[in-house]
DRENNU-782743 format. One line per 3 residues: number of its first residue (from 1); their letters; for each residue x, y, z of C-alpha. Coordinates in nm, 4 decimals, m for minus. Layout:
! DRENNU-782743
NUM	A	X,Y,Z ~ ...
This chain:
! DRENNU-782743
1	XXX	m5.6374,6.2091,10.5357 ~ m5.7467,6.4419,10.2613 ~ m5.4195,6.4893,10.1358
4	XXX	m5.3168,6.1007,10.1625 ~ m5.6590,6.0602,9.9024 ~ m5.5420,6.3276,9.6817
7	XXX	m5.1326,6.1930,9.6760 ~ m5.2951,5.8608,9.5905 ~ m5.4944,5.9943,9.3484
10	XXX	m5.2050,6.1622,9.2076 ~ m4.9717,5.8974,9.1828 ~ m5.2579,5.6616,9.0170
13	XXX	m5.2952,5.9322,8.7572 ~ m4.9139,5.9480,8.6770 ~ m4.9317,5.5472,8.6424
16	XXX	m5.1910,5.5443,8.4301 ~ m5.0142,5.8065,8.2208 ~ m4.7136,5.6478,8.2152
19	XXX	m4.8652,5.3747,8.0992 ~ m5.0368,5.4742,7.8420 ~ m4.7364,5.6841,7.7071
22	XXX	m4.5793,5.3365,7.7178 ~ m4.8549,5.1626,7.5233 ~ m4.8855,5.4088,7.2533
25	XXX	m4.4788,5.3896,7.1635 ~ m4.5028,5.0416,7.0172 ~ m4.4508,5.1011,6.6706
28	XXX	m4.4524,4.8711,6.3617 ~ m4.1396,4.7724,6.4132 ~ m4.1773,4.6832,6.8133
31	XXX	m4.5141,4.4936,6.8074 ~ m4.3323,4.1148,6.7667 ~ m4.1406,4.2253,7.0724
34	XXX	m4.4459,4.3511,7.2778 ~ m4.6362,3.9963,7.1836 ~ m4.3557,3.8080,7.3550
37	XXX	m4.3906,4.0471,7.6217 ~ m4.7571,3.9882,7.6106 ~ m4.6432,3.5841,7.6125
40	XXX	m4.4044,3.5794,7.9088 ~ m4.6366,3.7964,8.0915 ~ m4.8294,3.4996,8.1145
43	XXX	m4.5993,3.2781,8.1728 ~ m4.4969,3.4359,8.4871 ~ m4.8555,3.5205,8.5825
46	XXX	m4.8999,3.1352,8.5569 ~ m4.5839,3.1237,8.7406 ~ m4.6973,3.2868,9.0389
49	XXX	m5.0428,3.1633,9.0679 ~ m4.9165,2.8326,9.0328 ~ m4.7140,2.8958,9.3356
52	XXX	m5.0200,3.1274,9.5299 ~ m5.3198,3.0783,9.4231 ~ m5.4231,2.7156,9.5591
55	XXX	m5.5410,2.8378,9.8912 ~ m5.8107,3.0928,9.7544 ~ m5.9298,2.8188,9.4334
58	XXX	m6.0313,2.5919,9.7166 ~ m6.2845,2.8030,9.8399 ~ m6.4379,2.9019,9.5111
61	XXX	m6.7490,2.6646,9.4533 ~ m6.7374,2.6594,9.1445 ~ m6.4118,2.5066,9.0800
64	XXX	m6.4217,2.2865,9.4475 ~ m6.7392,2.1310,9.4218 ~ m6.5673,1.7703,9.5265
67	XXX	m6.7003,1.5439,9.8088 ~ m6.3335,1.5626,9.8788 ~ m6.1005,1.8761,9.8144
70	XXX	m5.8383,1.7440,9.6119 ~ m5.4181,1.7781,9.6869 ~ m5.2898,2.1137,9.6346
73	XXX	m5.1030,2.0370,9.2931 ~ m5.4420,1.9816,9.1626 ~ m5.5476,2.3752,9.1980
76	XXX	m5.1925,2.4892,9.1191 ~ m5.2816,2.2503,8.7740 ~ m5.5775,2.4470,8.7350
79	XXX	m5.4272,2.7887,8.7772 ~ m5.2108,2.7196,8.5285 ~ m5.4620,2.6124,8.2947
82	XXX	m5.6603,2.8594,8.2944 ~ m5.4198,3.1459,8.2494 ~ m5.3097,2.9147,7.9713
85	XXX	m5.6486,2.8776,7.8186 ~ m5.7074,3.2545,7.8341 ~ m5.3842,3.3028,7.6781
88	XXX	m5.4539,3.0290,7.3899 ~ m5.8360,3.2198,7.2986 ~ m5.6880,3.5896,7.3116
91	XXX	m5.4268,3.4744,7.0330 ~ m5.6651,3.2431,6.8848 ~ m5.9068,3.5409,6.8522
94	XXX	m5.6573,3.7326,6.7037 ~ m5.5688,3.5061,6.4860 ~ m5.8637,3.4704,6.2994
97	XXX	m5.9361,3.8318,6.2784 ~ m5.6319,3.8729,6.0790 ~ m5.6930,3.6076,5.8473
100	XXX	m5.6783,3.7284,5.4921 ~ m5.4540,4.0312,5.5309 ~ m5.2516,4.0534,5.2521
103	XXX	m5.1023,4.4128,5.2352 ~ m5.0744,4.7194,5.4844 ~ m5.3885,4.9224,5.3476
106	XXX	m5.6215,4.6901,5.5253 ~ m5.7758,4.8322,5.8728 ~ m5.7163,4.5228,6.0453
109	XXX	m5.3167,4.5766,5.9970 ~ m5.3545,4.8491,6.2339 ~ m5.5754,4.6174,6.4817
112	XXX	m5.2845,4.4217,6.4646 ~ m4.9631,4.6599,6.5072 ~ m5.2130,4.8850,6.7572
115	XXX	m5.4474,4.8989,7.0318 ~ m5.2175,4.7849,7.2980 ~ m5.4210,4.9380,7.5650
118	XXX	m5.7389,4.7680,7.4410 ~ m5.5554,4.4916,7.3831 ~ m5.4378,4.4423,7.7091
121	XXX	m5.7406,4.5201,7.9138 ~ m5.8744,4.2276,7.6913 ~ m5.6261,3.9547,7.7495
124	XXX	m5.6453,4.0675,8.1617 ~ m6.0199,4.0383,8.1491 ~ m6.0493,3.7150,7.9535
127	XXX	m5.7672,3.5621,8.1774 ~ m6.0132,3.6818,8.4742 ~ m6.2955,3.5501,8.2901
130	XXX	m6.1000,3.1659,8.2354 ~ m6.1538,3.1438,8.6597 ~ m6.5604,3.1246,8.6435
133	XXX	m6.5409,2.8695,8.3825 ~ m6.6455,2.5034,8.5278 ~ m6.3923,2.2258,8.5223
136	XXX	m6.5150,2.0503,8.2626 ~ m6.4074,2.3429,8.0045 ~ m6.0686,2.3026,8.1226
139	XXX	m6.0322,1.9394,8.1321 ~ m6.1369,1.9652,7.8227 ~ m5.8435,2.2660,7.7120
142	XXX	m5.6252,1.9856,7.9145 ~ m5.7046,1.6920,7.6608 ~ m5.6476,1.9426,7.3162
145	XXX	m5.3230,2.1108,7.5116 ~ m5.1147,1.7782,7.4468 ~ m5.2049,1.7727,7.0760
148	XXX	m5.1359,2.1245,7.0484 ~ m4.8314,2.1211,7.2155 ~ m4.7100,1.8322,6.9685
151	XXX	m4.7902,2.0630,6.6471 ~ m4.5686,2.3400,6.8518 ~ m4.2781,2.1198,6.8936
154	XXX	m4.3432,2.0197,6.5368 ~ m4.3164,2.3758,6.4464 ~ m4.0072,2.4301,6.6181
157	XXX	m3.8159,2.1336,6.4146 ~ m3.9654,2.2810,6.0947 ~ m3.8104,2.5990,6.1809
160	XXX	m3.4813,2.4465,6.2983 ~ m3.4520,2.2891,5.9587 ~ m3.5376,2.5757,5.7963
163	XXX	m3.2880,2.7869,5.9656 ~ m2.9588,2.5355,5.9484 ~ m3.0299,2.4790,5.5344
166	XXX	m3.0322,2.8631,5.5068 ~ m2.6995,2.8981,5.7328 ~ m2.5373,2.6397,5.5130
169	XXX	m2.6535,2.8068,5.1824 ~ m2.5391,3.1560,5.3256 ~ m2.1904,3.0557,5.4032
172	XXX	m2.1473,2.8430,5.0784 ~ m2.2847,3.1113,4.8385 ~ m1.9847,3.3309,4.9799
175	XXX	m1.7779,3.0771,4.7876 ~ m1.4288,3.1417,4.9484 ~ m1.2549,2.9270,5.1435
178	XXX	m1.2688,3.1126,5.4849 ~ m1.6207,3.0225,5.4901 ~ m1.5536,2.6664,5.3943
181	XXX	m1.2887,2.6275,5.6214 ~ m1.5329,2.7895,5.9383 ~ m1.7947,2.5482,5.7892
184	XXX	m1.6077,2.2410,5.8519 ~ m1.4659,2.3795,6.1843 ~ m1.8333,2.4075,6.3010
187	XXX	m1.9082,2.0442,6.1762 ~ m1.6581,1.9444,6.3766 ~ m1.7157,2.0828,6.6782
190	XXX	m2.1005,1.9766,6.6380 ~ m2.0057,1.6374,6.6276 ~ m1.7378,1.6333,6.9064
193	XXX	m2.0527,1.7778,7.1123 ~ m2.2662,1.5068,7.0326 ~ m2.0195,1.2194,7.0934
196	XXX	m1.9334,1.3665,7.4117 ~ m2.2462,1.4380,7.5046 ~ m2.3709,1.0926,7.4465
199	XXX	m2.0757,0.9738,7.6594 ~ m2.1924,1.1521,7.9201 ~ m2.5849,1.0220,7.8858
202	XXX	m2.3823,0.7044,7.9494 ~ m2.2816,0.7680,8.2643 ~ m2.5362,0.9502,8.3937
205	XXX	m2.8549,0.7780,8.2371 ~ m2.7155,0.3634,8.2638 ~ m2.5578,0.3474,8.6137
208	XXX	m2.3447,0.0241,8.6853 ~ m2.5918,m0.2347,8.8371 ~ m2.9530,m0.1237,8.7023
211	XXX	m3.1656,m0.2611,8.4252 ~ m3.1617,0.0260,8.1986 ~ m3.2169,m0.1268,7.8018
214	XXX	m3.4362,0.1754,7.7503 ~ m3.1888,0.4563,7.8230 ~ m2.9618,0.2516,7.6451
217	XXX	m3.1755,0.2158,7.3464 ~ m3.2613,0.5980,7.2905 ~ m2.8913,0.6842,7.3501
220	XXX	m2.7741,0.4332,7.1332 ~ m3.0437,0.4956,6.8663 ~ m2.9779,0.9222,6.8595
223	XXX	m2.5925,0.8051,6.7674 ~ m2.6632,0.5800,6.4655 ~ m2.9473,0.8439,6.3323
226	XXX	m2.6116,1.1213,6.3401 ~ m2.4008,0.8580,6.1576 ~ m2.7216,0.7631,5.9084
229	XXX	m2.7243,1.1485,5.8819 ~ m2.3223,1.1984,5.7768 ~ m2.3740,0.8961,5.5701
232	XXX	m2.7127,1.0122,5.3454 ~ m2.5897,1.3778,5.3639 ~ m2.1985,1.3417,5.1838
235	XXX	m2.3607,1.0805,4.9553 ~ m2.3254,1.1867,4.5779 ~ m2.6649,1.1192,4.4734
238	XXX	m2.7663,1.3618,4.7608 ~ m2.5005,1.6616,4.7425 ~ m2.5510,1.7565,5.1028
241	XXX	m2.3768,1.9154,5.3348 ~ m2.2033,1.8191,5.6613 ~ m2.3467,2.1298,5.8441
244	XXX	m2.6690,2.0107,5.8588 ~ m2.6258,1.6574,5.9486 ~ m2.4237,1.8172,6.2343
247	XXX	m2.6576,2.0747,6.3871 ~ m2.9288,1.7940,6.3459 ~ m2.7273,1.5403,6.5239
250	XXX	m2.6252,1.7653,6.8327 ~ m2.9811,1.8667,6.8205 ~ m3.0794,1.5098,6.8463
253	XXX	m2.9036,1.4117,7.1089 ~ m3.0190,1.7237,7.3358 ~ m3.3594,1.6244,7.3054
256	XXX	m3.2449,1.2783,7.4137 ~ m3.1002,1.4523,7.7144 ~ m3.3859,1.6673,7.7791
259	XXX	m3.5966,1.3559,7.7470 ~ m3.3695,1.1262,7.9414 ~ m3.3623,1.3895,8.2562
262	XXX	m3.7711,1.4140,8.2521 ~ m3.7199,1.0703,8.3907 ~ m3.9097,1.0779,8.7406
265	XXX	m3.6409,1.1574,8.9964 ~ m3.7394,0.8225,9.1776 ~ m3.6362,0.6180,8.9030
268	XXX	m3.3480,0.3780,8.9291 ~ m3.2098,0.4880,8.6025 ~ m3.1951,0.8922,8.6295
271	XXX	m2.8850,0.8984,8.7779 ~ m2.9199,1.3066,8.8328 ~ m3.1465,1.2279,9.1190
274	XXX	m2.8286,1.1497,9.3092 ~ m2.7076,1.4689,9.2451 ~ m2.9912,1.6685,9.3103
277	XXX	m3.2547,1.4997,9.4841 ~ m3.4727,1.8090,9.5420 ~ m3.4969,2.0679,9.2672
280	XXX	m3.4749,2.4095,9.4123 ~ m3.6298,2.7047,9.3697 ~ m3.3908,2.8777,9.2005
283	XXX	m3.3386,2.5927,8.9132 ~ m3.7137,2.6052,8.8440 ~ m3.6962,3.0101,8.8010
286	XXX	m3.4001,2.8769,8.5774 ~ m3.5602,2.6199,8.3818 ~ m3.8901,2.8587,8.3188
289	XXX	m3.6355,3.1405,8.1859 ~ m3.5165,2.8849,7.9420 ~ m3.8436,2.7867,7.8392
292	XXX	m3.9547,3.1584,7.7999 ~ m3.6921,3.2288,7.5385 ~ m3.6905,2.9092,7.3847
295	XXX	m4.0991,2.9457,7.2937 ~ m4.0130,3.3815,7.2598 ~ m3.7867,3.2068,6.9687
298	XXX	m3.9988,3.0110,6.8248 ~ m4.2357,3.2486,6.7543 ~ m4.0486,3.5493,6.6873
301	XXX	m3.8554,3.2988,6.4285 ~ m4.1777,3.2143,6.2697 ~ m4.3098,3.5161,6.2407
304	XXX	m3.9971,3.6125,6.0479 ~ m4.0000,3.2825,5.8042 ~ m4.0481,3.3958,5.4538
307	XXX	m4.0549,3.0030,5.3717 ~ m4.3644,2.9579,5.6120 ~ m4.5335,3.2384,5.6441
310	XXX	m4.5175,3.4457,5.3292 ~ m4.9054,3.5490,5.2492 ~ m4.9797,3.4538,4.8808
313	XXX	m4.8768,3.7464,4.6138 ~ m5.2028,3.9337,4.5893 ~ m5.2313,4.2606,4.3362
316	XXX	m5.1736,4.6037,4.5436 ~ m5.4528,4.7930,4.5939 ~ m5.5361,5.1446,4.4035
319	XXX	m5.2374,5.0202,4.1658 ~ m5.4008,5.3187,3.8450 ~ m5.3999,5.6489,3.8844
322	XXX	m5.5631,5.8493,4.1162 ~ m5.8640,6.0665,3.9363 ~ m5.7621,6.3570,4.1560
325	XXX	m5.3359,6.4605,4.2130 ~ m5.1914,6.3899,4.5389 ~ m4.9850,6.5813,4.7233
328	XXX	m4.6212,6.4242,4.7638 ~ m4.6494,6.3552,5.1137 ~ m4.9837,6.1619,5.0524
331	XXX	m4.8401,5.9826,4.7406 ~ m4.5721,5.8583,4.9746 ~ m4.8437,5.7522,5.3053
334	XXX	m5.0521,5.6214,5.0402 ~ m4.7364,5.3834,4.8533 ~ m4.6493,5.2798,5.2479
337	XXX	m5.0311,5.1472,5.3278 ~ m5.0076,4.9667,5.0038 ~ m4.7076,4.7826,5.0764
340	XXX	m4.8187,4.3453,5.0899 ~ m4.7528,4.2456,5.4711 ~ m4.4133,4.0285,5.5251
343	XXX	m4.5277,3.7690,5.7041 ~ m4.8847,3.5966,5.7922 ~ m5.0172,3.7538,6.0433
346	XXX	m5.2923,3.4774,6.1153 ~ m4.9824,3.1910,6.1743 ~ m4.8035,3.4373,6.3519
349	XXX	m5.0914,3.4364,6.6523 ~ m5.1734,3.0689,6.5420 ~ m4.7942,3.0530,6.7277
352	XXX	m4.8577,3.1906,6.9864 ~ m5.1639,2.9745,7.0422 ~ m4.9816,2.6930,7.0401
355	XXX	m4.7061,2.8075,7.2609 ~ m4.9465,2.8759,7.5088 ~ m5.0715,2.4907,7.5099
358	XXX	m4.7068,2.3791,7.4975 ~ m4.6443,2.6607,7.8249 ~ m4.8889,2.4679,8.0117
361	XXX	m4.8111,2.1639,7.9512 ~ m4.4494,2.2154,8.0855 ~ m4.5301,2.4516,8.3320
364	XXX	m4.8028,2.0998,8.4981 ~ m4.5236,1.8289,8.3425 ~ m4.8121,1.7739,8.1209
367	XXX	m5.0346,1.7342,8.3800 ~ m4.8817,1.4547,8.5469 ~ m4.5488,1.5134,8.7420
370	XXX	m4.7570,1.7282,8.9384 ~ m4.9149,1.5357,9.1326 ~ m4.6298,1.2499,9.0936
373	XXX	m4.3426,1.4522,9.2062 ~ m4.4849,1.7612,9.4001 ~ m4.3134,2.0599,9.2793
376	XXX	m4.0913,1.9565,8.9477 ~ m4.1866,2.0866,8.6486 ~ m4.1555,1.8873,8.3342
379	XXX	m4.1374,1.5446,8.4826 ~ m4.2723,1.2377,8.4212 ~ m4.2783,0.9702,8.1870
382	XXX	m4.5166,1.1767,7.8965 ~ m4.2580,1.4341,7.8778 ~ m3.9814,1.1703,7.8214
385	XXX	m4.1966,1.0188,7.5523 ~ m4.3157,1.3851,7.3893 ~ m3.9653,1.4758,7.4176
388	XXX	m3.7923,1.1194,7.2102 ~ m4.0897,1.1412,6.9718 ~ m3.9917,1.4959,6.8952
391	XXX	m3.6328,1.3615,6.8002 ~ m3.7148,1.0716,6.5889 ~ m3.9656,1.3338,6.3673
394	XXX	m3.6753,1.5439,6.3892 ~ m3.4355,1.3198,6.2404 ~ m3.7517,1.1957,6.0074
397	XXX	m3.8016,1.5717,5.8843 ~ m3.4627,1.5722,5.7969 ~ m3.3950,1.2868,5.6670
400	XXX	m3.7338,1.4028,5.4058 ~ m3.5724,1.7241,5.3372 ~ m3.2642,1.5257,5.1953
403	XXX	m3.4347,1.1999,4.9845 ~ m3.7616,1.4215,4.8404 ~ m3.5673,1.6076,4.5663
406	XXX	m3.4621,1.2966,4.4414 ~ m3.7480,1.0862,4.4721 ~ m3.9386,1.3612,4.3110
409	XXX	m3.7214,1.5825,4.0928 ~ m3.9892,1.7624,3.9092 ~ m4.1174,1.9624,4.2746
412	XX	m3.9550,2.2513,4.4167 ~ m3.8514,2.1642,4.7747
């Protein structure tokens, strides 16, 4: 027995080591990367309590105070909003703790690139915390998660845009005419995508027999926004480029897709459910996987964006001369800790916040398609909607970024 205690006490000490050896080699250059590890730790904690934790949250009092204990997708709902709402206040904390940073000499730089073990006891204990709040604090997080998941998704199309202009300016400024030629190769393919992927929405999303004028519709709408795209893009007044309007359009019509197959599966018109009429297991753990690197993207990409996220230009501090000579190895610490930061460090939590919201909502089909269709995640009518709506400001955003340099020359777009 003695020696069992002291083996167990052994091996706990080598974890904790191990850990903390772990913790302390993040470095500058790794602490994006351990934030999305941060993130999809959360995700899959949601994951799991989503699929666990229902049986103990209906004994807790505080959360099943109901004259009637509610369905088990309502406390797998909960689970997941609550690791969600933990998730959105740890980065939302951070976030405004590192508001004002401008270069690397400031002490909350460090906060920021450091302190992984603190920081992670934190986000485990206010996570903890999130399951003694009452239910009106996360009804509450339930009602802002929808409008914070919109200003992610409208994130993500700034970001798209952002990234296809600079892949078209990167490949014309080479100004030979391999790139030109893979340019239009690309456009091509883009477009054969998106005209065979609409043929496809055809079959699957307006079966032979059914009343389906709204699949119809947002099919047929996503096709004449990619030919109002070609159309404004190769204009002269414009000077576009066809790469755009392609990556747009095939973007377009995925989110009609993704929309179009949010459809509940009992609906006359999602001709999927005929192929799959239970979602397994294994296609969830798929879909969440997508998710995870899809949001991991998003906010790795923003907190890259020199467009977005550049801090304004502020003077370096201790730019005169120092009253006393350094020694060369201190001249060259002291030039690093001046150097301005190279993104904002605020948005770049601000991100994550957001993800967190948008997490949720997918992870409870925006807390809905829950409790309509047991255990499918990100289905129901809201997500259709959330999903369309994000394509038509896509194709508005774009459509912007190609008219507002003409309607007002004298800006810088």
């Amino acid at each position: 027995m003695w020696a069992a205690s002291c083996l167990a006490s052994c091996c706990a000490a080598c974890a904790c080591d191990a850990c903390r050896s772990a913790v302390s080699g993040i470095s500058r250059r790794s602490a994006r990367i351990a934030y999305c590890g941060l993130f999809a730790l959360s995700l899959i904690v949601s994951w799991i309590l989503r699929e666990v934790a229902a049986p103990l949250m209906e004994k807790l009092p505080w959360i099943n105070h109901f004259h009637k204990t509610p369905s088990r997708e309502w406390f797998e709902t909960d689970a997941v909003l609550r690791v969600s709402l933990g998730n959105f206040l740890f980065f939302t904390i951070l976030s405004i703790l590192m508001v004002g940073v401008k270069n690397q000499k400031d002490p909350r730089d460090s906060l920021h690139h450091g302190g992984w073990m603190m920081k992670i006891i934190c986000w485990c204990l206010l996570v903890i915390f999130m399951f003694f709040l009452p239910n009106e604090i996360v009804s509450f997080y339930e009602s802002i998660s929808k409008f914070g998941s919109g200003l992610f998704l409208l994130v993500q199309v700034v970001l798209l845009l952002d990234f296809v202009h600079r892949w078209n300016d990167t490949w014309v400024g080479y100004d030979e005419q391999f790139w030109y030629v893979a340019l239009l190769v690309v456009s091509l393919v883009c477009y054969v995508l998106t005209f065979g992927f609409s043929g496809l929405l055809f079959h699957w999303f307006t079966p032979s027999g059914q009343d389906c004028g709204l699949n119809t519709f947002f099919i047929v709408m996503t096709l004449i926004l990619a030919f109002i795209f070609a159309v404004v893009a190769l204009h002269p007044a414009v000077g576009g480029s066809i790469l755009p309007a392609s990556v747009i359009s095939l973007y377009c019509m995925y989110l009609c897709y993704s929309g179009l197959s949010s459809e509940p599966r009992d609906y006359e018109c999602n001709g999927l459910h005929r192929h799959s009429k239970a979602v397994s297991t294994g296609s969830l753990t798929l879909g969440l996987i997508t998710t995870v690197l899809s949001v991991v993207y998003s906010a790795v990409r923003a907190g890259s964006s020199t467009t977005l996220l550049s801090p304004p230009s502020s003077p370096r501090a201790g730019g005169g001369k120092p009253l006393l000579p350094m020694d060369k190895a201190d001249e060259v610490e002291e030039k690093e800790k001046a150097k301005p930061v190279t993104y904002s460090y605020a948005f770049f939590h601000i991100i994550f916040s957001l993800a967190s919201m948008y997490s949720a909502m997918l992870l409870t089909g925006w807390s809905t398609s829950v409790g309509e269709s047991g255990k499918l995640v990100d289905v129901g009518w809201p997500s259709v909607w959330v999903r369309i709506l994000t394509g038509w400001a896509t194709a508005a955003l774009y459509m912007w970024s190609l008219v507002a340099p003409i309607l007002f020359p004298d800006r810088e777009f």
